[in-house]
C-alpha positions as CSV (number, residue, x, y, z in Angstrom):
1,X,0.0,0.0,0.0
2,X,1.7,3.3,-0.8
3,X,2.7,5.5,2.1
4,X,2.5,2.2,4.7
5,X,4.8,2.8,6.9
6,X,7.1,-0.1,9.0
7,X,4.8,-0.1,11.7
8,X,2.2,-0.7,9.4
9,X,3.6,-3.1,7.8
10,X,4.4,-4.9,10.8
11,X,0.7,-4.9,12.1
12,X,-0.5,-6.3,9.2
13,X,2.2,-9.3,9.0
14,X,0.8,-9.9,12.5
15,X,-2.7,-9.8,12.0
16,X,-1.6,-12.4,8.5
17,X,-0.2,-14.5,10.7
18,X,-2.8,-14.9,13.5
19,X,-5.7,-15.0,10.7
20,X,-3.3,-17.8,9.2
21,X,-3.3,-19.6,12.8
22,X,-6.9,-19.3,13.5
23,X,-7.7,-20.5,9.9
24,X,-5.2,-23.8,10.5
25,X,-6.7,-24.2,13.8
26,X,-10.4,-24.3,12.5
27,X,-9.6,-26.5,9.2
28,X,-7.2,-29.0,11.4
29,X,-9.2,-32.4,11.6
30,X,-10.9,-33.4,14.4
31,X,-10.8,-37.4,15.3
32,X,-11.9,-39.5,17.9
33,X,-9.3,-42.1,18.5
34,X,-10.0,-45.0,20.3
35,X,-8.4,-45.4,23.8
36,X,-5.7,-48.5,23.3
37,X,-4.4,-50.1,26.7
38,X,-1.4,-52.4,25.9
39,X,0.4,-52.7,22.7
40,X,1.3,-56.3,22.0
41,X,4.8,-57.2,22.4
42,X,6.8,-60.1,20.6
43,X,7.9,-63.1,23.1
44,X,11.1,-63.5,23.9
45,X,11.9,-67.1,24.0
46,X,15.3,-67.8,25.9
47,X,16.1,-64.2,27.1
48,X,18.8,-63.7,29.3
49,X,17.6,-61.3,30.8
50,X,13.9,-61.0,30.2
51,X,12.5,-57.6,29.2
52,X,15.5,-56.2,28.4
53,X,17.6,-56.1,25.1
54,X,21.5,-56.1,25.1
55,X,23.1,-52.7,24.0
56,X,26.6,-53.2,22.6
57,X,29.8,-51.0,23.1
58,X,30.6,-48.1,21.2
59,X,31.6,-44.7,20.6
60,X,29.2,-42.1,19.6
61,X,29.3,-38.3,19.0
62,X,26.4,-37.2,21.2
63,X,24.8,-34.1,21.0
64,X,23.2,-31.9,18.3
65,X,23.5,-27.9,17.1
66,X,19.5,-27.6,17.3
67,X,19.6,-26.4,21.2
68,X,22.5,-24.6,22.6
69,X,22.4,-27.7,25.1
70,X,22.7,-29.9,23.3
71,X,26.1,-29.5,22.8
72,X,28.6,-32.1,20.5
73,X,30.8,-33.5,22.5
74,X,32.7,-37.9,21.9
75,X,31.6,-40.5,24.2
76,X,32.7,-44.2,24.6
77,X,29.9,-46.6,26.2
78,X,30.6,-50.3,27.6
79,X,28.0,-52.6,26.7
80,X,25.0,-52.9,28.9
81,X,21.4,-54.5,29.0
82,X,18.7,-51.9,29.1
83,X,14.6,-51.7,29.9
84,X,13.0,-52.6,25.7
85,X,10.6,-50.3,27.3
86,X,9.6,-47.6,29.6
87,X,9.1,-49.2,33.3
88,X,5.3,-49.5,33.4
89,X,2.5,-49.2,36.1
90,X,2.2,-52.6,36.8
91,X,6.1,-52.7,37.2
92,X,6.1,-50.0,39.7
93,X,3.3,-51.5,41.5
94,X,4.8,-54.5,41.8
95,X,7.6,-52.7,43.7
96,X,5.2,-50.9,45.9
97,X,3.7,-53.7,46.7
98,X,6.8,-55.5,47.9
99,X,9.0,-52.7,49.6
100,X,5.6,-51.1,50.8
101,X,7.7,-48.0,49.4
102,X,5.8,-44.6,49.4
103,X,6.8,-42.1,46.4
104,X,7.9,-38.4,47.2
105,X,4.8,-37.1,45.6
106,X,2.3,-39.0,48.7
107,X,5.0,-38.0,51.4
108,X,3.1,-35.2,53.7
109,X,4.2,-32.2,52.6
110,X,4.7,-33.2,49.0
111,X,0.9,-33.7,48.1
112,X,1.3,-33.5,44.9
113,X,3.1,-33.6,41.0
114,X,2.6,-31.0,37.7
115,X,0.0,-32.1,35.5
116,X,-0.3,-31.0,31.8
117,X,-3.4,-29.7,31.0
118,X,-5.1,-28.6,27.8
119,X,-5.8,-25.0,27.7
120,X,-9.0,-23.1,26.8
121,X,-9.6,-21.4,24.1
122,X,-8.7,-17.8,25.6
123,X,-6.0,-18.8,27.5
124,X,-2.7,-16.7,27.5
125,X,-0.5,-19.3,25.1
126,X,2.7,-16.9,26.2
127,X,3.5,-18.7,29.3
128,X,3.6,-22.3,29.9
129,X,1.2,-21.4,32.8
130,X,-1.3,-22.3,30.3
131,X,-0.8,-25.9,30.3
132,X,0.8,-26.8,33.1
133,X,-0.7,-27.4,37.0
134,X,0.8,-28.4,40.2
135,X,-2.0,-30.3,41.3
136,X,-2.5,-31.6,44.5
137,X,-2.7,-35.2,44.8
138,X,-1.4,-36.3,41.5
139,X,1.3,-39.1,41.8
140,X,1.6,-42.3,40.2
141,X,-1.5,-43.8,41.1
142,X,-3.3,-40.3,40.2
143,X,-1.2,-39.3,37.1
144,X,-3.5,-36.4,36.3
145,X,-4.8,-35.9,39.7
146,X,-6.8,-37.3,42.5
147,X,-10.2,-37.6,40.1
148,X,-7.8,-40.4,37.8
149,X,-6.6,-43.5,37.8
150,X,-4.0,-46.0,36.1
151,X,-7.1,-48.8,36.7
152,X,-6.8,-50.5,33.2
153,X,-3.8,-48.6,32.2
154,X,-1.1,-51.3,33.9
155,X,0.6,-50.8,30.7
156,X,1.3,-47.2,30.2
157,X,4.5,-46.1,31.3
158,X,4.5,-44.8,35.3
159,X,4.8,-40.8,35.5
160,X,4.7,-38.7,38.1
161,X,7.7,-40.1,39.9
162,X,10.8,-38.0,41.1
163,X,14.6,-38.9,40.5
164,X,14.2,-40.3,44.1
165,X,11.3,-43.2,43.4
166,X,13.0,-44.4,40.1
167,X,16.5,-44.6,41.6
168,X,14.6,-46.5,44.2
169,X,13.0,-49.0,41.7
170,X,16.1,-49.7,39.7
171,X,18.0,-50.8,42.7
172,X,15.3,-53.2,44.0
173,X,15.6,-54.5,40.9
174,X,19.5,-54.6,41.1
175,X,20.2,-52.1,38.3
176,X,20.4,-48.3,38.3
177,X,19.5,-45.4,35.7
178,X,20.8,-45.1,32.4
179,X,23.9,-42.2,32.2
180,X,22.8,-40.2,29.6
181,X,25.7,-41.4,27.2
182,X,24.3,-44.8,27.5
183,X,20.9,-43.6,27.7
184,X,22.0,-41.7,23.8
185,X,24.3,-44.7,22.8
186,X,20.9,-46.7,22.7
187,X,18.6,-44.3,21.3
188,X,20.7,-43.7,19.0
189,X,21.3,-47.8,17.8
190,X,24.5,-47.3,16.0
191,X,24.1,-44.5,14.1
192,X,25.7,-41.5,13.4
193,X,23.9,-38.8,11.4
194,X,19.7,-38.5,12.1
195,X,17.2,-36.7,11.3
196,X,17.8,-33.2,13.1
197,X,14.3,-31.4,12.6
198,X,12.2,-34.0,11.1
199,X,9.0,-35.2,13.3
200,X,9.7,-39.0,13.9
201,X,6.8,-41.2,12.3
202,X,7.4,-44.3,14.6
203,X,6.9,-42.3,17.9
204,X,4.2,-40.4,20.0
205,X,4.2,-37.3,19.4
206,X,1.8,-34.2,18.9
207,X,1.0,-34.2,15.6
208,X,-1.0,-30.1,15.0
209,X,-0.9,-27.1,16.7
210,X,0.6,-27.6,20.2
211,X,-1.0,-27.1,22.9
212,X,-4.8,-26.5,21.6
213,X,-5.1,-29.2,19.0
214,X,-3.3,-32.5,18.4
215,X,-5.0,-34.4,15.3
216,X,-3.3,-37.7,17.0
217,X,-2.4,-38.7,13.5
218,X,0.1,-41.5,15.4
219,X,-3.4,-43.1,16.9
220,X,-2.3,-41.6,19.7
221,X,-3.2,-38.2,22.5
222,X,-1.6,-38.3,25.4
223,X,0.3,-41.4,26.5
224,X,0.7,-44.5,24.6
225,X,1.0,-48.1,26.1
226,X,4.6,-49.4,25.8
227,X,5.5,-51.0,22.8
228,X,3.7,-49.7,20.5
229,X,5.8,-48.2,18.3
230,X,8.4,-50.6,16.1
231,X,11.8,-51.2,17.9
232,X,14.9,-49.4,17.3
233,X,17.9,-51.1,15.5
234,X,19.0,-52.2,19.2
235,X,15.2,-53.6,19.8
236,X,14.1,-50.7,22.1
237,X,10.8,-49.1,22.2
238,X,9.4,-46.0,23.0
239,X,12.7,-44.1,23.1
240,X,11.9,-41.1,21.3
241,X,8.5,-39.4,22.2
242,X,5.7,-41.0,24.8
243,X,7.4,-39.8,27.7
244,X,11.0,-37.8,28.5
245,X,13.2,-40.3,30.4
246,X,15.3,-39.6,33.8
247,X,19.3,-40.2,33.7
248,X,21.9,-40.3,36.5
249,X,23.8,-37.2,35.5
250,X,23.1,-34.1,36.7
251,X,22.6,-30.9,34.6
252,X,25.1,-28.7,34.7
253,X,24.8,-25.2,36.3
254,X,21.2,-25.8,37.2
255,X,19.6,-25.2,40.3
256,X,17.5,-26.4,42.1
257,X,19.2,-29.7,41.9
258,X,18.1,-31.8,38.4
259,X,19.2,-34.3,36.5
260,X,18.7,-35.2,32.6
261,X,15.9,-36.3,31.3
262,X,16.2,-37.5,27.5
263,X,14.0,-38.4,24.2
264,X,11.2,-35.8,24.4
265,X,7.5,-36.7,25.1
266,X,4.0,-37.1,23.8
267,X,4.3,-33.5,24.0
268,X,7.0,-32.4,21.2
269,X,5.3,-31.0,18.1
270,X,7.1,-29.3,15.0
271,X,5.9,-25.7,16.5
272,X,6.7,-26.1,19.8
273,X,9.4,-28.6,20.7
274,X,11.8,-30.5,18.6
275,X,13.1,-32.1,21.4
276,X,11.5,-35.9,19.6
277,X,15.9,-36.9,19.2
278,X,18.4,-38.8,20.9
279,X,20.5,-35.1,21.0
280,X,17.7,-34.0,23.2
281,X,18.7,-32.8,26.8
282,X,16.7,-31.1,29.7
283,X,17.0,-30.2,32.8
284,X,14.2,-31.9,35.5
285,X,14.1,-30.8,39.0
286,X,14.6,-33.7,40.7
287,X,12.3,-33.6,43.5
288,X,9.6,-32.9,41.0
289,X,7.3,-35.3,39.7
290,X,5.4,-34.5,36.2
291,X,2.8,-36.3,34.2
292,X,4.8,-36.6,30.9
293,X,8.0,-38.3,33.1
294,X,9.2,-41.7,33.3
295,X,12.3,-43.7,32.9
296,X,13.7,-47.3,32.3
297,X,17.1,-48.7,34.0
298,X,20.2,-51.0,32.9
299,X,22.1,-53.7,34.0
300,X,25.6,-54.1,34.7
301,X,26.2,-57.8,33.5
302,X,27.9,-59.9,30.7
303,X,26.6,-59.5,27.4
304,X,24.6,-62.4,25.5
305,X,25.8,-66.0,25.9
């Protein structure tokens, strides 16, 4: 338009771009996807070490230039058997129900875990106030708070546990976390150059607008059941997307204290987070439990006869 000036033509590339949103939004399909509760997983006749999957030595260059924290930087791994998938609900009950242990999130004082929450329609999308609650009375048992329940859902992976309760789970079972160069090494399964930017098809993640509308083109909203995506080249599931995973090593310069989770979540989406990658690093506060948080362990032991 002659005369427009900067300002002008600033206003209208905004308005563009927010007609352009709301159009997407109001054209982006709308499905009802069945609720799925356990994903069948193949048998493992003769396993050494059953529900786990041998991950073999190696060096890898870990790290990506997507997020400055993801820095490159060599690692060399020693073999080691890891969790083929995320430690479920009925895994950690089984531990509860045998050490009579009592997570941080149901300790008094705790009360509680942060619970992602779809926002309205008018919410302020700015701040990630929007989606996110600490909610009183959410923990394991309650993933999204004292109205819900894992009844039915023994195979979805266990959230809303801190660094605490899984450390405490891996060493009843006589293993420990994954460091997050093993944790990488395995995600990873051998290769060297992956996909930087490109959303993974063979994961849950959110496939539309993030956080208002996710089309759950993967057959998926929210959490998925373990195992329900194909295996990596190492025969692990689920370890991009479903649900970020906890590590042993702290994150560096961080406080309060956190260590770092890995592999993104049902949560990552092309607009919002491309955190669905082995490179992918955060920091989780480690007496924090979420609803989009788990973690598998490894074992220290001779690899396969």
């Amino acid at each position: 338009m002659p005369g427009m000036t900067s300002l002008g033509w600033t206003l209208v590339a905004a308005i563009t771009a927010a007609a352009l949103l709301a159009l997407t939004i109001a054209f982006l399909p709308q499905r009802s996807v069945p609720i799925t509760l356990a994903c069948p997983l193949q048998i493992e006749e003769r396993a050494q070490h059953p529900g786990m999957v041998w991950v073999p030595a190696g060096a890898i260059e870990m790290g990506s230039d997507v997020y400055p924290e993801e820095t490159r930087r060599n690692a060399n791994v020693a073999g080691f058997w890891m969790d083929r998938t995320e430690v479920t609900n009925a895994d950690f009950a089984a531990f509860v129900r045998a050490t009579n242990y009592v997570t941080v999130a149901e300790r008094p004082g705790k009360k509680g875990a942060a619970v992602f929450v779809m926002p309205s329609g008018d919410a302020n999308l700015s701040s990630v106030a929007a989606w996110w609650r600490y909610v009183e009375g959410a923990n394991w048992r309650h993933p999204g708070g004292p109205d819900t329940s894992i009844e039915g859902r023994e195979n979805f992976p266990v959230v809303a546990v801190t660094l605490e309760d899984a450390a405490a789970y891996a060493k009843w079972k006589g293993r420990r976390l994954p460091t997050e160069a093993e944790w990488e090494r395995a995600a990873r399964a051998g290769a060297a150059q992956l996909p930087e930017r490109e959303q993974p098809k063979d994961a849950n993640t959110w496939q539309g607008v993030f956080p208002i509308i996710d089309t759950a083109e993967d057959g998926f909203t929210g959490i998925a059941p373990v195992g329900c995506f194909k295996p990596n080249a190492f025969g692990v599931h689920d370890m991009i997307g479903n649900v970020w995973e906890l590590t042993a090593d702290t994150f560096e310069s961080h406080a309060p204290a956190a260590h770092v989770i890995k592999g993104g979540s049902f949560l990552c989406a092309p607009n919002y987070c491309l955190r669905y990658r082995p490179a992918a690093r955060q920091p989780q506060e480690d007496g924090l439990g979420t609803s989009h948080i788990g973690f598998r362990t490894v074992l220290e032991a001779p690899g396969p006869n």
